[in-house]
Backbone as a ProteinNet text record, in pm:
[ID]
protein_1_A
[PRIMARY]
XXXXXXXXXXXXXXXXXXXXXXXXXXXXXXXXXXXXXXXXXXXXXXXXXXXXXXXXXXXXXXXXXXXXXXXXXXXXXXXXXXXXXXXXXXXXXXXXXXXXXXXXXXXXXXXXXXXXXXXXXXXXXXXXXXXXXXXXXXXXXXXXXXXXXXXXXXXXXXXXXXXXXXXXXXXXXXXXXXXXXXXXXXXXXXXXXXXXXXXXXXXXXXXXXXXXXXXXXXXXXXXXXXXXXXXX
[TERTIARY]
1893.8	1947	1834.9	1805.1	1690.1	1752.1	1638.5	1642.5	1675.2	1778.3	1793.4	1675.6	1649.8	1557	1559.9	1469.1	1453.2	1394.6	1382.7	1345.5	1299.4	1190.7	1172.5	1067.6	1065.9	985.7	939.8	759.9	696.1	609.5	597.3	496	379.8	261.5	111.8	105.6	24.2	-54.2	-89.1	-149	-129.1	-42.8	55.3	158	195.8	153.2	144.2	311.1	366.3	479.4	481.5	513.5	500.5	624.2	676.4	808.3	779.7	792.7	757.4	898.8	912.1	1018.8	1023.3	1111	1095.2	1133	1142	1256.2	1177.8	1032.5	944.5	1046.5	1002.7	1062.5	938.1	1004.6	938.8	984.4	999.6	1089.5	963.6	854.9	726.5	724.7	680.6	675.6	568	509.4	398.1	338.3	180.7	116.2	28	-47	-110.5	-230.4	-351.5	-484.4	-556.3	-613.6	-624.1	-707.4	-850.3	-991.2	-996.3	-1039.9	-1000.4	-1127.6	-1189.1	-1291.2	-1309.7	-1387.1	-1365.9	-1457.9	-1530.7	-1632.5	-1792	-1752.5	-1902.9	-1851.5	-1760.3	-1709.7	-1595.7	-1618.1	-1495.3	-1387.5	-1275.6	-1181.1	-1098.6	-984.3	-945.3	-808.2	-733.5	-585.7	-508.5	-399.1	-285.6	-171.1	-40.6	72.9	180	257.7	337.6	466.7	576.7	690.9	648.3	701.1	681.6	642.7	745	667.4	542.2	498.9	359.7	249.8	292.2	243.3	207.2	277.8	325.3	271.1	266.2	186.5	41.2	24.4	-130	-213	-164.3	-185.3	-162.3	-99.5	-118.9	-211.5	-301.9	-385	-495.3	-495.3	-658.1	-643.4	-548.9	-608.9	-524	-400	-346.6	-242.2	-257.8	-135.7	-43.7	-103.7	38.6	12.6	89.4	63.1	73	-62.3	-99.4	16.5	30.9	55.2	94.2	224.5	279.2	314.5	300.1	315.2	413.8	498	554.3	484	458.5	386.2	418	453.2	515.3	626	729.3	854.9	886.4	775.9	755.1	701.3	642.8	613.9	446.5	322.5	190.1	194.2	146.2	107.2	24.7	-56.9	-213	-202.6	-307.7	-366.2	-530.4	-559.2	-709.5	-736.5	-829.2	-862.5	-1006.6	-1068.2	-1175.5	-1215.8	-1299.1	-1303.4	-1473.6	-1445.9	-1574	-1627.8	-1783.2	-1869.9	-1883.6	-1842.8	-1821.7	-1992.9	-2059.3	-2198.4	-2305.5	-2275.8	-2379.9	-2292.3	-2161.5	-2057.3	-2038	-2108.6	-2076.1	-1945.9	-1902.7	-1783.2	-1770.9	-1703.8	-1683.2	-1552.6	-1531.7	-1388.5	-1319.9	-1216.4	-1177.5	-1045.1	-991.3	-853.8	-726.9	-623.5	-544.9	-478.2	-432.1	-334.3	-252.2	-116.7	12.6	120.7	121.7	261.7	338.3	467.9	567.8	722.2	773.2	896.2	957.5	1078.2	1224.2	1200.8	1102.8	1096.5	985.8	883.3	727.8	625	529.2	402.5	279.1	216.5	60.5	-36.5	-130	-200.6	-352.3	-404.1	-593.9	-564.5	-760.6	-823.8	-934.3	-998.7	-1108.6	-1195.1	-1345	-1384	-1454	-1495.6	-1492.1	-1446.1	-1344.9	-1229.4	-1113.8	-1041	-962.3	-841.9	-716.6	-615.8	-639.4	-706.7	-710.4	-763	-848.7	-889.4	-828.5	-695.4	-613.1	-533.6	-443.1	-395.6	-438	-608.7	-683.4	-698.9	-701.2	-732	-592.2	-480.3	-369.6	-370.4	-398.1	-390.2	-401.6	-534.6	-592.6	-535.7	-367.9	-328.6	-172.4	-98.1	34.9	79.9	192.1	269.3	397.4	421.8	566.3	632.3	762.2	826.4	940.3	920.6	1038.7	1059	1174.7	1285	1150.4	1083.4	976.6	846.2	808.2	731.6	635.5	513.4	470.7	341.6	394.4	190.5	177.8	5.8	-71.2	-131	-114.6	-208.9	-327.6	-450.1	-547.9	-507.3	-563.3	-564.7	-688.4	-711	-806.5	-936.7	-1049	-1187.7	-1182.3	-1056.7	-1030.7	-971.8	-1066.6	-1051.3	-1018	-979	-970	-1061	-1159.9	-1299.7	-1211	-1142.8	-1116.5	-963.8	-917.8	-731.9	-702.6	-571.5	-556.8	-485.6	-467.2	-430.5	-292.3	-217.2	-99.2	-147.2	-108.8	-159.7	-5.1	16.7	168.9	136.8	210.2	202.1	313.5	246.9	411.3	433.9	457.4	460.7	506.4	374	360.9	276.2	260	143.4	18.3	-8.2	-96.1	-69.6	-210.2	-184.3	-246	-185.7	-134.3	-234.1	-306	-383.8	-351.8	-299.2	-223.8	-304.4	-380.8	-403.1	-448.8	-437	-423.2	-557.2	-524.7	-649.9	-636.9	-818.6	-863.8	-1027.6	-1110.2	-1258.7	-1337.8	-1257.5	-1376	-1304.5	-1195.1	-1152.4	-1194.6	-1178.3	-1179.7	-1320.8	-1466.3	-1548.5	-1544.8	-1417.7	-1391.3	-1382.7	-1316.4	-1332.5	-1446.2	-1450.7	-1568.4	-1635.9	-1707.2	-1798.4	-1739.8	-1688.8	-1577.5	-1470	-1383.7	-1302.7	-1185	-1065.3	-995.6	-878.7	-753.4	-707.2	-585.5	-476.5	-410.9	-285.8	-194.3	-104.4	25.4	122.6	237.9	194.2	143.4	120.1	-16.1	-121.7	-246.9	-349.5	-481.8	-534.1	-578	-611.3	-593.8	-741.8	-823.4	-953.9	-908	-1019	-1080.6	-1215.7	-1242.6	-1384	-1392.2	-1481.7	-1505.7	-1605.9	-1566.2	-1642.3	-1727.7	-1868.8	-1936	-1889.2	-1867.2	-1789.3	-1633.2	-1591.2	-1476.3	-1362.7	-1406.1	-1332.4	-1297.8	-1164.9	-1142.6	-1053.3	-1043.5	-941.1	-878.9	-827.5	-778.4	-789.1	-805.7	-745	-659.2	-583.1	-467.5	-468.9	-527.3	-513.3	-455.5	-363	-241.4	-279.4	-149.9	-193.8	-288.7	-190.1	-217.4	-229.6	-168.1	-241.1	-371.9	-422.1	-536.3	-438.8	-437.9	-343.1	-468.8	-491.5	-617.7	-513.5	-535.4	-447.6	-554.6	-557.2	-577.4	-525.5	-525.8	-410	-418.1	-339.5	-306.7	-414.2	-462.3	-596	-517	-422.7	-341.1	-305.3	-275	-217.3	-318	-383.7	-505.6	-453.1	-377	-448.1	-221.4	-133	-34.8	-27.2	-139.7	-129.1	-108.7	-180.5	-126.5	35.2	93.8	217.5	299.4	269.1	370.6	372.4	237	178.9	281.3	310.2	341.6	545.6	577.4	702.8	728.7	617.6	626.4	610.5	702.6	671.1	583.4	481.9	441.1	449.3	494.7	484.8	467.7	406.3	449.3	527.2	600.6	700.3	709.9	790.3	772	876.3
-3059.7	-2925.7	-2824.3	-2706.1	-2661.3	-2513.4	-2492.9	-2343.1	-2228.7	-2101	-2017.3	-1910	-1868.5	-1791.2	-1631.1	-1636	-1484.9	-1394.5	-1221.7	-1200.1	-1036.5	-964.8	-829.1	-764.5	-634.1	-553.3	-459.4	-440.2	-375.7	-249.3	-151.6	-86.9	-78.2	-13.3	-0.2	133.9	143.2	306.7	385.9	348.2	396.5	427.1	355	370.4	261.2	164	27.9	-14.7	-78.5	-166.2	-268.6	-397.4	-512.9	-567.2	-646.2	-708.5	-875.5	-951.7	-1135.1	-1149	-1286	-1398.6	-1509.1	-1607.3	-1749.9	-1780.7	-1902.3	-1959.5	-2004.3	-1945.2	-1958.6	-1811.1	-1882.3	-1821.6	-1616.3	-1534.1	-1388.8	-1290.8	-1367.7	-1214.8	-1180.1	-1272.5	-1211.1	-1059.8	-994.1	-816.3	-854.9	-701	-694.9	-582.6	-571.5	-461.4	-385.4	-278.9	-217.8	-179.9	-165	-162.9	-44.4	65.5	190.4	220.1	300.1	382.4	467.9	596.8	758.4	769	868.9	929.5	1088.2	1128	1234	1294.5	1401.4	1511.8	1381.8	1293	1211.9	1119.9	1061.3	947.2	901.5	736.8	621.2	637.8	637.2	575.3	519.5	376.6	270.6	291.8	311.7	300.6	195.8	171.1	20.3	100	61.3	82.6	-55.7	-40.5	-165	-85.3	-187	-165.1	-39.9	31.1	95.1	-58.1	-179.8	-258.2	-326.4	-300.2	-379.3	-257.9	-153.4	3.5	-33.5	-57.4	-87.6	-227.8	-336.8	-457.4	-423.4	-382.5	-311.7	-252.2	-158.2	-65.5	-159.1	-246.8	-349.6	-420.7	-450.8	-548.2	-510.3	-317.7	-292.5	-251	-300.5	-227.2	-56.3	-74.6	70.5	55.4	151.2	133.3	213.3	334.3	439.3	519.9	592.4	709.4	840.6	922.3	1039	1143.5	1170	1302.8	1271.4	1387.9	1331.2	1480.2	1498.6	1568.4	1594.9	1644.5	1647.1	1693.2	1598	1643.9	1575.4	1620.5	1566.2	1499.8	1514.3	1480.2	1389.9	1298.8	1216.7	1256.1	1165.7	1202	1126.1	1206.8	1143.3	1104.1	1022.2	994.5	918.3	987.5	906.8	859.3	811	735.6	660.1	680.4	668.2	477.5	438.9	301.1	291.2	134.3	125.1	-1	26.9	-128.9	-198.7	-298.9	-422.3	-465.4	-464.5	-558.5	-701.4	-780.4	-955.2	-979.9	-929.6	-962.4	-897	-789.3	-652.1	-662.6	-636	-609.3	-451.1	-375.5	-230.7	-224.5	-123.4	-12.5	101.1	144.6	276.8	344	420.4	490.6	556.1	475.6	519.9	597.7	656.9	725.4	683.4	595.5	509.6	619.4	602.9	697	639.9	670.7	625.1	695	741.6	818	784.9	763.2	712.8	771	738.7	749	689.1	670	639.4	469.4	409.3	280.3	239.5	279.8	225.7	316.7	301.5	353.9	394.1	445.7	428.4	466.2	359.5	348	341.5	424.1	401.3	452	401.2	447.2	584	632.7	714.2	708.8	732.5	709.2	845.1	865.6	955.2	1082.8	1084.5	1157.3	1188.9	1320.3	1416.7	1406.7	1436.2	1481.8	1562.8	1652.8	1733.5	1709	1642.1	1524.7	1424.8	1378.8	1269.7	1389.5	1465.3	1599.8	1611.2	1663	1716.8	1616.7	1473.6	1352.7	1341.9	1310.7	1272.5	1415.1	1549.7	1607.4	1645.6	1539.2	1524.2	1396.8	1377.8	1256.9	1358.4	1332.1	1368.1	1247.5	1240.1	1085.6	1098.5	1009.6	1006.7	901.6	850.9	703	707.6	603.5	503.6	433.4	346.4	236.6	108.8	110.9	3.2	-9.5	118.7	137.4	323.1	312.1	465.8	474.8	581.4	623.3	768.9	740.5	800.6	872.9	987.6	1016.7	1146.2	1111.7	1227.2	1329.2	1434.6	1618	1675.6	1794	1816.4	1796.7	1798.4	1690.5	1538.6	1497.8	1365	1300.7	1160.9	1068.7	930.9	879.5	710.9	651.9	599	500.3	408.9	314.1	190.3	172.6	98.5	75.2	12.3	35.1	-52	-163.4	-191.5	-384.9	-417	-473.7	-568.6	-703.5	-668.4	-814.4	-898.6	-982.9	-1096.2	-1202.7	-1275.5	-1393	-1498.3	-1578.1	-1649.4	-1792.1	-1861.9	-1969.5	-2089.6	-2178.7	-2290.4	-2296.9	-2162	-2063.5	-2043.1	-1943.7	-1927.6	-1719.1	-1686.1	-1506.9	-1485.9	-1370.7	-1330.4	-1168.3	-1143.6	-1016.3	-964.8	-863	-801.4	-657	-660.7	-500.5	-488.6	-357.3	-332.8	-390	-421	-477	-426.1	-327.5	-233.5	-277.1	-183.8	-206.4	-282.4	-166.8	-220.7	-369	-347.8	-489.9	-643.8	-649.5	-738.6	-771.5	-709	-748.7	-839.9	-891.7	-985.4	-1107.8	-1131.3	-1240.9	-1337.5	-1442.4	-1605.5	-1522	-1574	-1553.8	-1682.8	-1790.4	-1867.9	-1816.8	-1867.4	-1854.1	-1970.3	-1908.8	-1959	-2054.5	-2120.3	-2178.3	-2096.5	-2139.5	-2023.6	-2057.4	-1973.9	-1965.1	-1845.7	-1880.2	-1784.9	-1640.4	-1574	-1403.9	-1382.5	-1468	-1450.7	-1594.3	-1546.5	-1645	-1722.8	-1816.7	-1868.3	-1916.2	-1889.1	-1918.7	-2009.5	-2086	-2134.1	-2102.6	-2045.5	-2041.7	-2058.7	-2094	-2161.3	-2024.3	-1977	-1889.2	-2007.9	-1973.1	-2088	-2077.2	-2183	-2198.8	-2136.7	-2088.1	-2060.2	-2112.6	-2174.5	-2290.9	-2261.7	-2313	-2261.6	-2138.3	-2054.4	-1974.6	-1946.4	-1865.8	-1899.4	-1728.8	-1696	-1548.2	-1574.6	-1491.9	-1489.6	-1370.9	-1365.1	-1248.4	-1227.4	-1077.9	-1068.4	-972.3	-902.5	-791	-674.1	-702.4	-540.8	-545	-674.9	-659.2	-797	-814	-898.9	-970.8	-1112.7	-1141	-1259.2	-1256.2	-1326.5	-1474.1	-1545.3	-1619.6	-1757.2	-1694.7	-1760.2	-1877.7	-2004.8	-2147.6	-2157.5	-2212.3	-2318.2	-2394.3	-2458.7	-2524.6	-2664	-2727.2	-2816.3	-2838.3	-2710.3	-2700	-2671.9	-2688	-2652.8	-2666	-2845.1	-2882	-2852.6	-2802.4	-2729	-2591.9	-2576.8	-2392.2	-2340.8	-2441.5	-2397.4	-2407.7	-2555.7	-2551.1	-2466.1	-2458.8	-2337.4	-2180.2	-2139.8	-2045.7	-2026.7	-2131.4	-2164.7	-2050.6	-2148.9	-2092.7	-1951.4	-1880.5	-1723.8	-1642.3	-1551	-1469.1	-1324	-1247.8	-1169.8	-1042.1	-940.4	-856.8	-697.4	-592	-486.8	-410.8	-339.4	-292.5	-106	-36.4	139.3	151.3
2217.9	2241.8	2226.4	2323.9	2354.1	2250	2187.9	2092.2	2157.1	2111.4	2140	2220.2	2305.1	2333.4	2217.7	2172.5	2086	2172	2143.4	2185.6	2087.5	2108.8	2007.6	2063.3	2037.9	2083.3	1989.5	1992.6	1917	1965.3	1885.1	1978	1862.3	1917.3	1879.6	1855.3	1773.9	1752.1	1903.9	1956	2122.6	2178.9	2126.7	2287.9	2318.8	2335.8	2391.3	2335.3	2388	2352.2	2425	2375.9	2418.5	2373.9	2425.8	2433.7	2456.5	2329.5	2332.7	2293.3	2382.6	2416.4	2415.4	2356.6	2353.4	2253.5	2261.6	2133.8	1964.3	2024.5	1863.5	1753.1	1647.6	1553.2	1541.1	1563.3	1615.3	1503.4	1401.8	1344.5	1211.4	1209.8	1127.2	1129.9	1076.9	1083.9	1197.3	1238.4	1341.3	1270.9	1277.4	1218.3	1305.8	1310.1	1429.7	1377.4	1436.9	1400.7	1502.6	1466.2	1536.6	1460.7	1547.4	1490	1551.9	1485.7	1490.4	1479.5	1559.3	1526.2	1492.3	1418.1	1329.1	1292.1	1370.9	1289	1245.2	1302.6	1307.2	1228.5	1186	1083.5	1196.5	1172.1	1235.8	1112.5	1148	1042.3	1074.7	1012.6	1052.6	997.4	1093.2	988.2	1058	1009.7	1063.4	1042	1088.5	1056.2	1039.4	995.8	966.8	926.9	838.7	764.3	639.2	600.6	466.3	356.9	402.4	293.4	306.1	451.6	455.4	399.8	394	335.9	160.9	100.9	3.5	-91.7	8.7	-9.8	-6.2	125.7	158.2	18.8	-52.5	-147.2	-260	-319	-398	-383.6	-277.5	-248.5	-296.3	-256.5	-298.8	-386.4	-473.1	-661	-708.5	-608.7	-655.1	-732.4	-833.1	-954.8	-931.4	-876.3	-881.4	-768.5	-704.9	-621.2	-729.4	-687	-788.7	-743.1	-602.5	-553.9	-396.3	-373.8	-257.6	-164.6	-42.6	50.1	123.7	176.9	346.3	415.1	516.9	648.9	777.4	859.5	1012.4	973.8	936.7	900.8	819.9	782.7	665.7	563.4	442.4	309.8	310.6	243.2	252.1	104.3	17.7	-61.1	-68	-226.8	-246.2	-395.2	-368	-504.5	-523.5	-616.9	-675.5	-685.7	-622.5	-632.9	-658.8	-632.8	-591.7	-540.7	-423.1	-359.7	-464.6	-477.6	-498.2	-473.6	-442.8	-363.9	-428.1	-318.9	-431.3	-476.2	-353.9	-393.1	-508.3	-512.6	-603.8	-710.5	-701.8	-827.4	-844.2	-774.2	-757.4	-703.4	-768.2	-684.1	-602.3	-523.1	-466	-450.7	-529.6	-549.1	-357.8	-349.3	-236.6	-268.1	-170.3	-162.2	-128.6	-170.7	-83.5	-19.8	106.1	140.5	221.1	207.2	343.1	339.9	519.3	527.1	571.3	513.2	489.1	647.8	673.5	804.1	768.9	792.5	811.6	723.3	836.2	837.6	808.3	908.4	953.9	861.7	855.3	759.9	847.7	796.9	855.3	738.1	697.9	556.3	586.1	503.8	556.6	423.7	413	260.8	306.1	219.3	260.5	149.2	119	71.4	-21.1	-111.6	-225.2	-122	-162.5	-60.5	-201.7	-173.3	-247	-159.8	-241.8	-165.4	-70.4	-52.2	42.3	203.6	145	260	313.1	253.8	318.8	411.1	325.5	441	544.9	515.4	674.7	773.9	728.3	838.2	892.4	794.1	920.4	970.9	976.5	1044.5	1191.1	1186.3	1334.4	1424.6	1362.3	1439.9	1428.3	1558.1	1568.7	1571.8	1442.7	1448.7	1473.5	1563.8	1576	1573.7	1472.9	1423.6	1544.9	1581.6	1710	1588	1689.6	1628.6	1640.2	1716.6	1695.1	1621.1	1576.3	1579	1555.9	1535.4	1486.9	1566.3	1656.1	1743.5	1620.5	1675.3	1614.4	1739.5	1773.8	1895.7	1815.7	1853.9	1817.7	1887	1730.5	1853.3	1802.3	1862.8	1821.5	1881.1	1810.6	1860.8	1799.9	1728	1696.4	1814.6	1867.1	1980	1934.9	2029.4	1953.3	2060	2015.2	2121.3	2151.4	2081.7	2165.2	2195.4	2258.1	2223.5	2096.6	2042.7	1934	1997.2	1843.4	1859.4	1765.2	1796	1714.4	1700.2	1537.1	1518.7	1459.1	1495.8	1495.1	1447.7	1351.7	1324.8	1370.7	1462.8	1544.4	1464	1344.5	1334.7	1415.1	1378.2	1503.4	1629.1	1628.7	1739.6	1647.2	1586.1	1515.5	1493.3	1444.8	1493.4	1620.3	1634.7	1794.6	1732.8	1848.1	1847.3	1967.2	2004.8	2134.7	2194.8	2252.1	2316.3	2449.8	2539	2611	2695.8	2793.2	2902.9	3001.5	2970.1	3024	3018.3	3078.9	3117.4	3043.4	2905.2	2788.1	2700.3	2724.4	2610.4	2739.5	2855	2947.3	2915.3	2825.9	2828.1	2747	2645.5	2554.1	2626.3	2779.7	2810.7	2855.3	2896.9	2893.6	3017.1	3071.3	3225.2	3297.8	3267.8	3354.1	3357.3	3451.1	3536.6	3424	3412.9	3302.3	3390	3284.2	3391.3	3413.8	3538.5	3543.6	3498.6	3433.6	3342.9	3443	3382	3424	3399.4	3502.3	3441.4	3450.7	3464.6	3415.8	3386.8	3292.9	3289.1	3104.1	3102.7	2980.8	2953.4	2870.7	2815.9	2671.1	2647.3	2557.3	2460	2367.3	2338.4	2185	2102.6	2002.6	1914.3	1757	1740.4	1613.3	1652.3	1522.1	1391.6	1336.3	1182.1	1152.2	1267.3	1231.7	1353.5	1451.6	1456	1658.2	1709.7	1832.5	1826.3	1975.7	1962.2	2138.1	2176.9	2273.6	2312.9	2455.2	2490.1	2649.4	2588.6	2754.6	2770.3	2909.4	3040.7	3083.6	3037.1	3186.7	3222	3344.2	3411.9	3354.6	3239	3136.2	2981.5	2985.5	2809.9	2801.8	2678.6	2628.4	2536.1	2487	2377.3	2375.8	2237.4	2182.2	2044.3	2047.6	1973.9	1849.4	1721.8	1653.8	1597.5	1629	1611.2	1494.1	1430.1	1306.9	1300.7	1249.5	1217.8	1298.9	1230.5	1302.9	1465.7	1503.5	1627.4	1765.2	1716.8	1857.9	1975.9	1980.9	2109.5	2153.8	2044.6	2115	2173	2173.8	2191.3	2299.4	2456.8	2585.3	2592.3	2543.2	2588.1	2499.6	2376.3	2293.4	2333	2433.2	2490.8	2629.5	2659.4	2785.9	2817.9	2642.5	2626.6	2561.8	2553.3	2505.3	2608.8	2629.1	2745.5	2666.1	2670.6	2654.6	2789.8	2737.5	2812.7	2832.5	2875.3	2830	2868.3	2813.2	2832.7	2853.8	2905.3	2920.4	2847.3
[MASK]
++++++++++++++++++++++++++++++++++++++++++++++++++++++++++++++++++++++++++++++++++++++++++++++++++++++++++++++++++++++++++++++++++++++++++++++++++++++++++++++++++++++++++++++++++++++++++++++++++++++++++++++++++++++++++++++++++++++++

């Protein structure tokens, strides 16, 4: 008896929404990966669940949120950390920050950075929370250089890296000619010491797929049964 087809839809810090199908198990959260540029500084923020917000900020060493905001219809809050160099053993006091919506988050750190400075940065992003999801669009002289990315974890598949394919991300693919797949094309390529990985070409998005250490040699046909797509 053949598995229910699933089906869910996410969107990206961009804009991007993508809509995957198939009877793999899809209900992993999805997280989003977006770089802002700013007055001569890159900065890197993600969005996820308020609890991947929340996990996030546990990870790098935050105990409490100091001080909290309204701003763009949600709530900003910060807090005092510091990241570790495994190698030197030095520290550098960063800023955790995440603003909080209905549902979804968007969390970056900054570095010897003040409340006032978490304020002025999401400033230069207008956010707005969907049912799927939270864009970040720059204003201002704040740009975003590249597209962002969703990153998915499909068990049995491996993680799933999702973004838009355009000029500059298509330079990610092989100089061969891949094989051809429902929608697009399917590469193979091997990064040294860290093992194989796979990228699928469609019209419009890039979907890059990290396997299970196990599953390598299932990844076309489990690939085969996911429909990826984007969606308006």
């Amino acid at each position: 008896m053949s598995e229910p087809e699933r089906t869910i839809t996410h969107r990206s810090l961009d804009g991007v929404r993508v809509r995957l199908s198939g009877a793999q198990d899809l209900g992993r959260p999805c997280t989003s990966v977006a770089r802002i540029a700013d007055r001569g500084r890159l900065h890197e923020i993600s969005s996820g669940t308020r609890a991947d917000a929340l996990g996030w900020a546990e990870e790098i060493g935050l105990d409490r949120f100091e001080q909290e905001f309204r701003i763009q219809g949600g709530r900003l809050r910060v807090g005092r950390t510091a990241t570790r160099d495994a190698d030197t053993g030095l520290s550098d006091p960063v800023l955790a920050a995440v603003w909080e919506g209905r549902r979804h988050a968007v969390f970056t750190h900054l570095y010897h950075a003040r409340p006032a400075d978490a304020v002025a940065f999401f400033g230069t992003m207008r956010l707005t929370e969907h049912a799927d999801g939270i864009t970040a669009v720059p204003r201002g002289r704040a740009r975003r250089p590249d597209p962002a990315e969703m990153v998915k974890e499909v068990p049995g598949l491996g993680l799933l890296e999702i973004t838009a394919l355009t000029g500059q991300t298509r330079k990610r693919l092989p100089s061969w000619r891949g094989a051809s797949v429902a929608g697009g094309e399917l590469f193979q390529d091997t990064v040294e010491g860290q093992g194989p990985y796979f990228l699928l070409a469609l019209r419009s998005l890039l979907v890059t797929v990290l396997p299970e250490e196990d599953r390598v040699r299932e990844v076309p046909q489990r690939l085969a049964g996911l429909a990826v797509r984007a969606i308006r």
